[in-house]
N, CA, C and O of each residue as an XYZ file, in Angstrom:
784
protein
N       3.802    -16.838     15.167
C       3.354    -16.881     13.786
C       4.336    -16.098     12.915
O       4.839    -15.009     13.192
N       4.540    -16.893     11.728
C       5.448    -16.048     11.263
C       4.976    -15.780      9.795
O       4.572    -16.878      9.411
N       4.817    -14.840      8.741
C       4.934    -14.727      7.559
C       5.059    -14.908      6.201
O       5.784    -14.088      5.638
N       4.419    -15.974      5.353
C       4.686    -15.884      3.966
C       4.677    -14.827      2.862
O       3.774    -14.027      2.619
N       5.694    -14.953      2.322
C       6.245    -14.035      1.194
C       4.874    -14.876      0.288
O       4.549    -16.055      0.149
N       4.337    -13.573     -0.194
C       2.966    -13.629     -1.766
C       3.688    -13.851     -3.227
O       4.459    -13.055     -3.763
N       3.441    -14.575     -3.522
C       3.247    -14.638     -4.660
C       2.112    -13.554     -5.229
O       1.109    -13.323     -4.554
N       2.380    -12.778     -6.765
C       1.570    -11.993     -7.465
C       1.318    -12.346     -8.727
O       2.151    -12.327     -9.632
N       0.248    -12.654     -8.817
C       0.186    -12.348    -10.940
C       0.401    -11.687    -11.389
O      -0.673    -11.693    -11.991
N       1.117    -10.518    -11.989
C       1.339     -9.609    -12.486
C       1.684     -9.409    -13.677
O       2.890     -9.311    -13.901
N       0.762     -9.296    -14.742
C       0.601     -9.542    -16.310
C       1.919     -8.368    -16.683
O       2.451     -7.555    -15.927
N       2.062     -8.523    -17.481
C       3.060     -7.332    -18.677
C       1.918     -6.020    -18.370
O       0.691     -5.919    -18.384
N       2.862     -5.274    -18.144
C       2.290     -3.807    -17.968
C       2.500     -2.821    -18.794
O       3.572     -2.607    -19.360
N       1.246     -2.012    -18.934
C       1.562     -0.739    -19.477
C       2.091      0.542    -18.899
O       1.285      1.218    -18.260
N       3.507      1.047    -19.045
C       4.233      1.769    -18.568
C       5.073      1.635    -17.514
O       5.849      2.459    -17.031
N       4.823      0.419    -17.179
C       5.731     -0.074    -16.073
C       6.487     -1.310    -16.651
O       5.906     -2.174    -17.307
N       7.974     -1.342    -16.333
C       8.593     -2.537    -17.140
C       8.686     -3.716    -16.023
O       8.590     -3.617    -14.800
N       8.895     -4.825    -16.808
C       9.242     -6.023    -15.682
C      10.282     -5.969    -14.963
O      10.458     -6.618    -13.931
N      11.263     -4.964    -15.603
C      12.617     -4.902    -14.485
C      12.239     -4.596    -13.188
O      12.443     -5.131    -12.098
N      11.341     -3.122    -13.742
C      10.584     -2.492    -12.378
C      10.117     -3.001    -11.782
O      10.461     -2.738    -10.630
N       9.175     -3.937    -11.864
C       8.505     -4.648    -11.000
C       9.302     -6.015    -10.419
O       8.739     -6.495     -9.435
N      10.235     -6.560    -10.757
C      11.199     -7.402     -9.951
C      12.052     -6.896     -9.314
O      12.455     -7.638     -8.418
N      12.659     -5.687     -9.376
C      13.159     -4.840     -8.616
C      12.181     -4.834     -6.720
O      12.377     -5.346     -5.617
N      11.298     -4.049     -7.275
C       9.807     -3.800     -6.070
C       9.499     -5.312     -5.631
O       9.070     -5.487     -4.491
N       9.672     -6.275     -6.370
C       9.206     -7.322     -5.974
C      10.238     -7.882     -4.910
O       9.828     -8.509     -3.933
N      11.786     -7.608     -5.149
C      12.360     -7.996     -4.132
C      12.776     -6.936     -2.974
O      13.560     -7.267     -2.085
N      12.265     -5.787     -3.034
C      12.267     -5.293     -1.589
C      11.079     -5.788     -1.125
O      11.182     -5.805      0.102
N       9.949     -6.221     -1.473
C       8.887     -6.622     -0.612
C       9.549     -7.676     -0.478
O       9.665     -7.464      0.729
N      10.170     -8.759     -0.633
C      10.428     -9.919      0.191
C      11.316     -9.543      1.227
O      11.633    -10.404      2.047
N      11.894     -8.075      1.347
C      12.881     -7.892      2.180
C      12.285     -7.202      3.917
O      12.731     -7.066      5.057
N      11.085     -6.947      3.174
C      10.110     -6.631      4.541
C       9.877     -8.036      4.896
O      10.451     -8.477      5.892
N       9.035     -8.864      4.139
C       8.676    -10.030      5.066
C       9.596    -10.959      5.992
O       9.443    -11.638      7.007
N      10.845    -10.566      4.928
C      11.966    -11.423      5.849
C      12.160    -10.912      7.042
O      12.044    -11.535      8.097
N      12.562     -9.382      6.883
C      12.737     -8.524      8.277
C      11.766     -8.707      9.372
O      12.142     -8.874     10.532
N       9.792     -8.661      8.822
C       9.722     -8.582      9.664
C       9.516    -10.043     11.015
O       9.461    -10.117     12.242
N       9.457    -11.061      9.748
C       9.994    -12.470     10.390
C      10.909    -12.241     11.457
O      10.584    -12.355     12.638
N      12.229    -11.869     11.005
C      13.156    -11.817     11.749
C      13.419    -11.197     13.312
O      14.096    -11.457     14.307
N      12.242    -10.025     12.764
C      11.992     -9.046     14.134
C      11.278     -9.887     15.528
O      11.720    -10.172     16.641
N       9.985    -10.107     14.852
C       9.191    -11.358     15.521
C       9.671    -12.797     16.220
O       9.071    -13.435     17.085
N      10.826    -13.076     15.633
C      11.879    -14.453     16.320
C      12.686    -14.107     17.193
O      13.153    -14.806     18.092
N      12.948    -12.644     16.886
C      13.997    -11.892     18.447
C      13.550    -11.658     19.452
O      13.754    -12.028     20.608
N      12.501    -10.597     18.670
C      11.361    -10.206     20.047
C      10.827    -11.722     21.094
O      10.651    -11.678     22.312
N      10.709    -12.582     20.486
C      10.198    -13.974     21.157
C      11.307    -14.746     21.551
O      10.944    -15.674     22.275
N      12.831    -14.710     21.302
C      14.112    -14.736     21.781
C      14.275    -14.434     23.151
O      14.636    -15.145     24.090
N      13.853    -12.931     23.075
C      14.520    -12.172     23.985
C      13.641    -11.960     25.006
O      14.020    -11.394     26.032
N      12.380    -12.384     24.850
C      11.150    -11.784     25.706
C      11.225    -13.287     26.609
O      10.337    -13.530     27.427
N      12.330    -14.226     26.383
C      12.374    -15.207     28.047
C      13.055    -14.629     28.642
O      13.302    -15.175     29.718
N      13.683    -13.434     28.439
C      14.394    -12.887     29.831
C      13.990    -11.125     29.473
O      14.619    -10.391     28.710
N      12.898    -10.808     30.193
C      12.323     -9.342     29.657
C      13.035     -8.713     30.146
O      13.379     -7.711     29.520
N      13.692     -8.973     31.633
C      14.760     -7.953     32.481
C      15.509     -7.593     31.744
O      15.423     -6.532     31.125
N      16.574     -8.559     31.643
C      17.624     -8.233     30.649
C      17.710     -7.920     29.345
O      18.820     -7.528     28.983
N      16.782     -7.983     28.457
C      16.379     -7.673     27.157
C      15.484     -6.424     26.855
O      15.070     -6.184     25.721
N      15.147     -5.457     28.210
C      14.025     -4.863     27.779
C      14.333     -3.967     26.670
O      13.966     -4.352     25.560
N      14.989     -2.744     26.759
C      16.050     -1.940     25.908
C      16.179     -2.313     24.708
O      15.922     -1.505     23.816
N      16.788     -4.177     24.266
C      16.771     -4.366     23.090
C      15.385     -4.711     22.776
O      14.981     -4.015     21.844
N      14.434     -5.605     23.253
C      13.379     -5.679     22.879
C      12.240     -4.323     21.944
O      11.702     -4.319     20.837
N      12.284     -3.424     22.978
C      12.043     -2.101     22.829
C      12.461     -2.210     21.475
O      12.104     -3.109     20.714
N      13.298     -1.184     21.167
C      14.295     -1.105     20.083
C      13.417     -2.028     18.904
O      12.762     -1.540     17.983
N      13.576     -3.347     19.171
C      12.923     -3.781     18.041
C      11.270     -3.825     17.766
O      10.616     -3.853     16.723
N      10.953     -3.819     18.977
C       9.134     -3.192     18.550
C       9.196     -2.375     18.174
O       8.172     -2.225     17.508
N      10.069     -1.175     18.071
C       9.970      0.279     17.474
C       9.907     -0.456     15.912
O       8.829     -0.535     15.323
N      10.941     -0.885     15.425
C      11.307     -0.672     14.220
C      10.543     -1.941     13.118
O      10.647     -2.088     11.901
N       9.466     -3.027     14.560
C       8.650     -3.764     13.969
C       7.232     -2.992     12.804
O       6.504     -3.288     11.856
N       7.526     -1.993     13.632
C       5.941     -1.760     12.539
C       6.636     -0.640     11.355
O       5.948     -0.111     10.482
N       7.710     -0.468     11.473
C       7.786     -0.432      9.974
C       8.265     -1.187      8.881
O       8.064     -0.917      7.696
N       9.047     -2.352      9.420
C       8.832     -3.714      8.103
C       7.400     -4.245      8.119
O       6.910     -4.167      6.993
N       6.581     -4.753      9.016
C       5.480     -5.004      9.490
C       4.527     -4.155      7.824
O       3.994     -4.643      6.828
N       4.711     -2.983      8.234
C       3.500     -2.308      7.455
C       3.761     -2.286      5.960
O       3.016     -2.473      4.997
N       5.307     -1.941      6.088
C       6.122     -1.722      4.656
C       5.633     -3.246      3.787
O       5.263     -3.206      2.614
N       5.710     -4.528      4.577
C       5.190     -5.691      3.814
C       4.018     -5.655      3.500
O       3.771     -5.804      2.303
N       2.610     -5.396      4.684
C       1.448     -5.127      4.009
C       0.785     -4.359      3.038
O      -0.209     -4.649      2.372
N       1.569     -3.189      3.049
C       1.496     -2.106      2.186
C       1.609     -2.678      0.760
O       0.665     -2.608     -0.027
N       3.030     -3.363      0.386
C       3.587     -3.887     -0.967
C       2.497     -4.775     -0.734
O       1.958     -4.481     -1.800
N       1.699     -5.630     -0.235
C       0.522     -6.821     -0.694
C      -0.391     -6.121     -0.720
O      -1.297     -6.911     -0.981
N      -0.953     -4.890     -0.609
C      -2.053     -4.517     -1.315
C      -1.967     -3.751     -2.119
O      -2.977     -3.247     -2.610
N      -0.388     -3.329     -2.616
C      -0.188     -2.328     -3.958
C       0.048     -3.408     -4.980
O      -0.631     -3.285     -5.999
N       0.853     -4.426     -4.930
C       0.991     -5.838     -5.402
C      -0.310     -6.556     -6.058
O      -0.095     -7.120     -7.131
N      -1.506     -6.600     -5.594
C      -2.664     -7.160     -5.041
C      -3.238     -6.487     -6.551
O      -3.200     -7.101     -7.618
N      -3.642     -5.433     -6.415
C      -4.002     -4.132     -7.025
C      -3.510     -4.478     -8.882
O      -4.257     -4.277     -9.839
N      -2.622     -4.818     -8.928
C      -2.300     -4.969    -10.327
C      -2.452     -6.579    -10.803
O      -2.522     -7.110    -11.911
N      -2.461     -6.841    -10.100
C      -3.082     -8.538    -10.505
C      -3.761     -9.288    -11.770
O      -3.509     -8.278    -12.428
N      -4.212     -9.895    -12.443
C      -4.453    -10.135    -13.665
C      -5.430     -9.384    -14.542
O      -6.578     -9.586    -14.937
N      -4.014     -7.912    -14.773
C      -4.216     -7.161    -15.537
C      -4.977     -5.894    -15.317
O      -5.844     -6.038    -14.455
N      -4.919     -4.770    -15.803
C      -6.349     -3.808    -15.838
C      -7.581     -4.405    -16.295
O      -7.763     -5.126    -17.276
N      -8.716     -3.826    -15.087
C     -10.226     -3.776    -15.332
C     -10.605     -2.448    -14.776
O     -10.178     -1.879    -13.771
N     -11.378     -2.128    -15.529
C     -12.074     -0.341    -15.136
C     -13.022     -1.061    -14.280
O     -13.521     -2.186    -14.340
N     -13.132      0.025    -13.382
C     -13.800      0.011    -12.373
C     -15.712     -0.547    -12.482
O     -16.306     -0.138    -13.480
N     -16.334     -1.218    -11.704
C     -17.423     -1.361    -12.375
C     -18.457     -0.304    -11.494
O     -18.651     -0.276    -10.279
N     -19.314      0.943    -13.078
C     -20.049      2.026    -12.178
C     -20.930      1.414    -11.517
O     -21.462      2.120    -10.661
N     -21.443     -0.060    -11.605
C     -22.794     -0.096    -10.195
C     -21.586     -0.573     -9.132
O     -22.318     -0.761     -8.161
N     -21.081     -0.696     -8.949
C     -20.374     -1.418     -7.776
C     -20.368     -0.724     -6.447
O     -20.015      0.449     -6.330
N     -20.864     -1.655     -5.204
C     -20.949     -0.214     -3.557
C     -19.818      0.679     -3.959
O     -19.996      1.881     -4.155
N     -18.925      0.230     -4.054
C     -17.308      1.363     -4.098
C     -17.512      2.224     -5.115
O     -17.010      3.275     -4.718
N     -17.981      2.407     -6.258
C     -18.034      3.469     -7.057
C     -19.332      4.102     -6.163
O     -18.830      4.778     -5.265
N     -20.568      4.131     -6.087
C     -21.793      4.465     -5.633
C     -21.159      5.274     -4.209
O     -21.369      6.443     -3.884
N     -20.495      4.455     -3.639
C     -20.123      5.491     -2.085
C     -19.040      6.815     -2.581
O     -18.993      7.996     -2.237
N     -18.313      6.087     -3.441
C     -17.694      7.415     -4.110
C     -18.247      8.858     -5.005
O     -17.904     10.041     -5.009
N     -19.253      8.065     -5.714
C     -20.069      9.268     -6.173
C     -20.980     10.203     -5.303
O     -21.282     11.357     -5.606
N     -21.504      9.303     -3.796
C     -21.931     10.186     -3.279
C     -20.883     10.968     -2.495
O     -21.243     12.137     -2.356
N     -19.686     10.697     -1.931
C     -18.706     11.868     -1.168
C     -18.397     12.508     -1.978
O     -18.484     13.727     -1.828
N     -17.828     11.871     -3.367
C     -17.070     13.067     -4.174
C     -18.047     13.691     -5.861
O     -17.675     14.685     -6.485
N     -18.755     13.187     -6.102
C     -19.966     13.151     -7.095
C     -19.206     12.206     -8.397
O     -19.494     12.427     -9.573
N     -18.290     11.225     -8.017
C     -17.831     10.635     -8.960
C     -16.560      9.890     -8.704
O     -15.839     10.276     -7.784
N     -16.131      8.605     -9.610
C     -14.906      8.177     -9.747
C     -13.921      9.413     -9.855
O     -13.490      9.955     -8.837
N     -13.590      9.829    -11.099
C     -13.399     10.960    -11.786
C     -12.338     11.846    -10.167
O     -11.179     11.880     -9.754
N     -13.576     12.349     -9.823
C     -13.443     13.252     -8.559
C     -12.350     12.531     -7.641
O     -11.128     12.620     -7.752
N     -12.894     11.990     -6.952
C     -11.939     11.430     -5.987
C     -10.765     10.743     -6.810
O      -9.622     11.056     -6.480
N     -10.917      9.940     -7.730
C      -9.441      9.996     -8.368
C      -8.522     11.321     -8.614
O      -7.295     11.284     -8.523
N      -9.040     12.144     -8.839
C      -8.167     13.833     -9.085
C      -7.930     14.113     -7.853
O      -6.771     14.484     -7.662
N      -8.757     14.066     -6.716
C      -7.743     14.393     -5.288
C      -7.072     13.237     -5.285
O      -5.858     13.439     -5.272
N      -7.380     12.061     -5.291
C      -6.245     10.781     -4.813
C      -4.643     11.417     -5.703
O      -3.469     11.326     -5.341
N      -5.053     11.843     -6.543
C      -3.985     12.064     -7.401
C      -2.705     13.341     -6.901
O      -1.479     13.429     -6.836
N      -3.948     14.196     -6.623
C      -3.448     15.514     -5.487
C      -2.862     15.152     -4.223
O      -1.926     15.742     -3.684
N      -3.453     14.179     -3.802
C      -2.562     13.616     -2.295
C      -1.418     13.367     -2.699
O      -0.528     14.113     -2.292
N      -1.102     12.398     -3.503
C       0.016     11.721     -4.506
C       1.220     12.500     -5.038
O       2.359     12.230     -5.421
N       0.319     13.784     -4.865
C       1.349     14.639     -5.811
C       2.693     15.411     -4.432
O       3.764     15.999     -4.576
N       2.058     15.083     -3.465
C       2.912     15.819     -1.977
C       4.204     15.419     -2.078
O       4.529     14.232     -2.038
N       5.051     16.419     -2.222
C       6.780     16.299     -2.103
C       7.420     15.340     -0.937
O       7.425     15.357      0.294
N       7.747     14.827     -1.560
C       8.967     13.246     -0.611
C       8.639     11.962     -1.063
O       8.094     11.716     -2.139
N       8.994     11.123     -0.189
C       8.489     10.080     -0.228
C       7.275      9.425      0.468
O       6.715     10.127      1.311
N       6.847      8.350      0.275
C       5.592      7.619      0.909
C       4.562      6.814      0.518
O       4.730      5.718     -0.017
N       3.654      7.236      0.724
C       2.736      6.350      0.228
C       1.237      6.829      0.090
O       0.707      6.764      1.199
N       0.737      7.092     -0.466
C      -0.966      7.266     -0.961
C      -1.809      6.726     -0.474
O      -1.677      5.528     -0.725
N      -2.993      6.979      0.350
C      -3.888      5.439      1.063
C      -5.201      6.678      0.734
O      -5.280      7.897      0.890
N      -6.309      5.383      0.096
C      -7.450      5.421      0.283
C      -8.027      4.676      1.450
O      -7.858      3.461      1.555
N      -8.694      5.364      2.317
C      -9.316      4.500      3.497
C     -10.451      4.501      3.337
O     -10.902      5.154      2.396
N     -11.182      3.889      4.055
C     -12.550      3.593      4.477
C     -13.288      3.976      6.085
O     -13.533      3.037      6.842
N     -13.490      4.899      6.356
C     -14.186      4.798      8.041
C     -15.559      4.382      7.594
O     -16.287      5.109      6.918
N     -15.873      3.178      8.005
C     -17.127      2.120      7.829
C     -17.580      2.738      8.841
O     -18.772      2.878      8.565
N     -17.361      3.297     10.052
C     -18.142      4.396     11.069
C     -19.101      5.555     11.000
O     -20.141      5.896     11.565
N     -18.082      6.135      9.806
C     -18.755      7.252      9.371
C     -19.159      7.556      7.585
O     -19.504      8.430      6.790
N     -18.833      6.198      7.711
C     -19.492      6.206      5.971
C     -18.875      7.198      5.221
O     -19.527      7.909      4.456
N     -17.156      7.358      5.436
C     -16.659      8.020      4.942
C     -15.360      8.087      4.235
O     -14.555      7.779      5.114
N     -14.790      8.283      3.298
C     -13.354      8.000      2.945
C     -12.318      9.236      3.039
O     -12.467     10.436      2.807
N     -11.142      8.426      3.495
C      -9.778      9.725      3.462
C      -8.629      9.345      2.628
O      -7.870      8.393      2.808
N      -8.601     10.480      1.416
C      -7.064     10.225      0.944
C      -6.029     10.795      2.038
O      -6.047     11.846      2.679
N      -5.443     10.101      2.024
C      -4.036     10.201      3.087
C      -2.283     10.105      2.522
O      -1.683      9.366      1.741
N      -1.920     11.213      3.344
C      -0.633     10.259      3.145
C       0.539     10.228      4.127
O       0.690     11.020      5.057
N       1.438      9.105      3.771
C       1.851      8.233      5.074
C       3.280      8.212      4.662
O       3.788      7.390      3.899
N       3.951      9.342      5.331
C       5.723      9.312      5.023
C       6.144      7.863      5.186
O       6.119      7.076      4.240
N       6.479      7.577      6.244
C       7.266      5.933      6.321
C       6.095      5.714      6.302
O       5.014      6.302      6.254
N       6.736      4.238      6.375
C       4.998      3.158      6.430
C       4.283      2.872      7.724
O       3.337      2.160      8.060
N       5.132      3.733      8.334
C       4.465      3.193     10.108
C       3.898      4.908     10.635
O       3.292      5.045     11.697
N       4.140      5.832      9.923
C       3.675      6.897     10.576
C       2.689      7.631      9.647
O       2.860      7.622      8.428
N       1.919      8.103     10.082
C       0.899      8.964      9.638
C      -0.524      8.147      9.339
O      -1.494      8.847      9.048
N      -0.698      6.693      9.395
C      -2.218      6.259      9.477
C      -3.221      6.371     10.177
O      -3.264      6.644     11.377
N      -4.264      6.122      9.304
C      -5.859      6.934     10.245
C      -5.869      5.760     11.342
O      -5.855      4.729     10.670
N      -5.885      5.453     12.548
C      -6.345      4.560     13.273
C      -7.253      3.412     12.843
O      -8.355      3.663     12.356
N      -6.916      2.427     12.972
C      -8.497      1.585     12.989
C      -9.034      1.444     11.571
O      -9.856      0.555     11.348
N      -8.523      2.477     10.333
C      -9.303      2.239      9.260
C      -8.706      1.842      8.172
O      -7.749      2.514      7.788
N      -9.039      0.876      7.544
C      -8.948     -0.432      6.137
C      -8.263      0.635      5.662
O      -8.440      1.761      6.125
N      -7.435      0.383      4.715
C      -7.028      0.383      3.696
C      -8.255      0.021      2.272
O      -8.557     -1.165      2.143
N      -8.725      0.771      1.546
C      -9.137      0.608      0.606
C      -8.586      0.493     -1.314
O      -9.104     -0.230     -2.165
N      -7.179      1.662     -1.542
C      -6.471      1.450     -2.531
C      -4.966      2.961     -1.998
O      -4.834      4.146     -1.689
N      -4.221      1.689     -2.238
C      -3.124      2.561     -1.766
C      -2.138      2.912     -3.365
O      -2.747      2.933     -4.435
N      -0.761      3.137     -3.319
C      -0.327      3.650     -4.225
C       1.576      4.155     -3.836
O       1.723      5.136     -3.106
N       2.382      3.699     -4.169
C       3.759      3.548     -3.298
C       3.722      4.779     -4.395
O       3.153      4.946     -5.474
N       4.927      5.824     -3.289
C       5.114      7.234     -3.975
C       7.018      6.933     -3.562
O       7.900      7.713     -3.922
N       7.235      5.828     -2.872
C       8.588      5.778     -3.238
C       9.286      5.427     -4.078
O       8.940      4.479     -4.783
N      10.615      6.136     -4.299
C      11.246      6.448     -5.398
C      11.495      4.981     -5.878
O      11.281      4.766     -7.071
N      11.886      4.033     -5.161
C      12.124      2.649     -5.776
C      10.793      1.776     -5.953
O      10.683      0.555     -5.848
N       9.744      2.793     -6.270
C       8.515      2.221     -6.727
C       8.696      2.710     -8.598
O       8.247      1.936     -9.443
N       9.386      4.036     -9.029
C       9.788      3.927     -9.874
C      10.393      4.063    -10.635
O       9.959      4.050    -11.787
N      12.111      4.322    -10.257
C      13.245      4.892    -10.606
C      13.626      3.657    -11.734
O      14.467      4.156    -12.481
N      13.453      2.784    -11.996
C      13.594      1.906    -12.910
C      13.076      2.686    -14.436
O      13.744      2.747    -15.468
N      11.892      3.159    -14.241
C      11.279      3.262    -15.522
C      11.202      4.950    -15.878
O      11.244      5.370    -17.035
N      11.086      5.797    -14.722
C      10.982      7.008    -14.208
C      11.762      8.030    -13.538
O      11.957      7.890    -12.330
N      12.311      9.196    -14.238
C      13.346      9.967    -13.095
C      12.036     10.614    -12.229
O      10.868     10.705    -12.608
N      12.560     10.982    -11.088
C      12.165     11.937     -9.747
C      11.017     13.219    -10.522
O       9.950     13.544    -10.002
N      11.437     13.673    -11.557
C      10.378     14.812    -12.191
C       9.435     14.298    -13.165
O       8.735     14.977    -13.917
N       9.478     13.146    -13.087
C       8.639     12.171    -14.084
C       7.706     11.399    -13.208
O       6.935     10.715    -13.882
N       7.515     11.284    -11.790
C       6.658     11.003    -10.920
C       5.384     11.027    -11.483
O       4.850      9.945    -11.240
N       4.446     11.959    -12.298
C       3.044     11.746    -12.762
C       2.860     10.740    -13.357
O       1.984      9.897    -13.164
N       4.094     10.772    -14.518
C       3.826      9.944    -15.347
C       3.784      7.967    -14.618
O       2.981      7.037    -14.540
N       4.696      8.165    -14.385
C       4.256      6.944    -13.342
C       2.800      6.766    -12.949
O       2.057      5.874    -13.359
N       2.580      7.466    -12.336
C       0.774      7.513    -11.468
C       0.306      7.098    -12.159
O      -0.150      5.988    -11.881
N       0.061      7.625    -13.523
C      -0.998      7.784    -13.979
C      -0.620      6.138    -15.114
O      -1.427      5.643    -15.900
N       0.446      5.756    -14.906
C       0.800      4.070    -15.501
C       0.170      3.108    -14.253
O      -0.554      2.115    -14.316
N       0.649      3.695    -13.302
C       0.074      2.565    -12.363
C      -1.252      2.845    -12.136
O      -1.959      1.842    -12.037
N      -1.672      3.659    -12.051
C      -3.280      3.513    -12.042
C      -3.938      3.312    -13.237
O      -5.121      3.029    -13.054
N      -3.502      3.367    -14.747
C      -3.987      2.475    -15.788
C      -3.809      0.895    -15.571
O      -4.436      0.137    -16.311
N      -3.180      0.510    -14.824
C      -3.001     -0.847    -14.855
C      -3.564     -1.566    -13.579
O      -3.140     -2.660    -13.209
N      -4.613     -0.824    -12.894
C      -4.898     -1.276    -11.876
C      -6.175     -1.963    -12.251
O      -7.039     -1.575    -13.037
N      -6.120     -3.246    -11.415
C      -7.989     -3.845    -11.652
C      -8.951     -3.583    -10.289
O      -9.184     -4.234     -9.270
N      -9.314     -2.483    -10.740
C     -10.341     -2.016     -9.967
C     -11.437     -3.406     -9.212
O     -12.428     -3.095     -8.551
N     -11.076     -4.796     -9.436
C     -12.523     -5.252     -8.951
C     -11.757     -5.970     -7.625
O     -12.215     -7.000     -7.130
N     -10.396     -5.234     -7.046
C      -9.533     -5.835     -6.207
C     -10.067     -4.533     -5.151
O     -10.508     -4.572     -4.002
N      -9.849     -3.542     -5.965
C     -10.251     -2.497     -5.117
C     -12.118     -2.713     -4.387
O     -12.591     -2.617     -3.254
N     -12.569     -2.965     -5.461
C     -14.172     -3.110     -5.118
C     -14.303     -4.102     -3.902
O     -14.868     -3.800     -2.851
N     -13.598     -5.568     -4.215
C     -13.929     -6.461     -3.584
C     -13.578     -5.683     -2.008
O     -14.357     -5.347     -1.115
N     -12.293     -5.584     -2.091
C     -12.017     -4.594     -0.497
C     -12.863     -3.728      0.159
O     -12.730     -3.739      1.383
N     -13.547     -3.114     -0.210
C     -14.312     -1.809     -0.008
C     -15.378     -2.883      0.239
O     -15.671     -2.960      1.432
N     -15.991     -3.673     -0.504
C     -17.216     -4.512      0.030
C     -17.205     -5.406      1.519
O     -18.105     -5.555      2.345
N     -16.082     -5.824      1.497
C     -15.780     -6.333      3.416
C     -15.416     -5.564      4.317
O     -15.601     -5.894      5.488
N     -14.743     -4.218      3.956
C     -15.402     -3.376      5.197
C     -15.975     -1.785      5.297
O     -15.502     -0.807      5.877
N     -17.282     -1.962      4.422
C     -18.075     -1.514      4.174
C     -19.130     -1.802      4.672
O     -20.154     -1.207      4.336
């Protein structure tokens, strides 16, 4: 099985320019290609496992980080989709949030605090549907540091070519706080409702 590159709607934004976002738009096609590419070797090379193991190896290592790096960009991608909508307060996803954190509000100010951690990476809201519980996280590359087993609920790219187009390196908030004005929360909701 191999991979289609997404198409996004992605209306005119506030604080984010279209350069920026065709920029981001073509490193995400550069994961899907990669990790296409990874997946046709690995299945290349895996008719002769003897002789291939070493390289095989090698490339399962470095599969799950195009692998994730593509899924990642389709649900930060996903997220801005036709246009900002504020979040809706009856919705399960606000209601589970008010009871862990006593509010949108709340857990947006830590999501924001996770966000704020020096380097690069990435921001993840999760879901443990186990424990009826959520974790802001964060995830240096895209293949290291995730909770096991648990959804993705609203993530947030903290790498620099998420917004050196529009943003220097000490201007990082200001970004955030553009991309999370422009997010339609009922992408986030809908998520949180299937695995919830």
């Amino acid at each position: 099985m191999y991979y289609d590159e997404q198409s996004f709607n992605i209306p005119e934004l506030e604080g984010i320019s279209q350069e920026q976002i065709d920029v981001h738009l073509k490193l995400y096609s550069g994961y899907v290609t990669n990790t296409n590419y990874l997946l046709e070797k690995i299945a290349e090379l895996s008719e002769d496992p003897d002789n291939n193991k070493i390289l095989m190896d090698e490339l399962q290592r470095r599969l799950g980080f195009e692998f994730d790096g593509m899924r990642l960009h389709e649900y930060y991608f996903e997220q801005l989709e036709d246009g900002a909508q504020e979040p809706d307060s009856n919705s399960a996803f606000i209601e589970a949030l008010t009871e862990q954190y006593g509010g949108f509000e709340s857990w947006l100010e830590d999501f924001k605090r996770v966000s704020g951690l020096r380097g690069i990476g990435w921001t993840i809201t999760y879901y443990d549907p186990k424990a009826g519980y959520f974790h802001n996280a964060w995830v240096s590359d895209h293949e290291l540091g995730h909770l096991a087993g648990l959804p993705v609920v609203f993530n947030m790219d903290m790498w620099e070519h998420a917004f050196m187009v529009d943003y220097l390196p000490s201007e990082k908030g200001q970004y955030k706080d553009a991309y999370i004005g422009n997010v339609n929360w009922s992408v986030v909701e809908e998520r949180f409702e299937q695995v919830s």
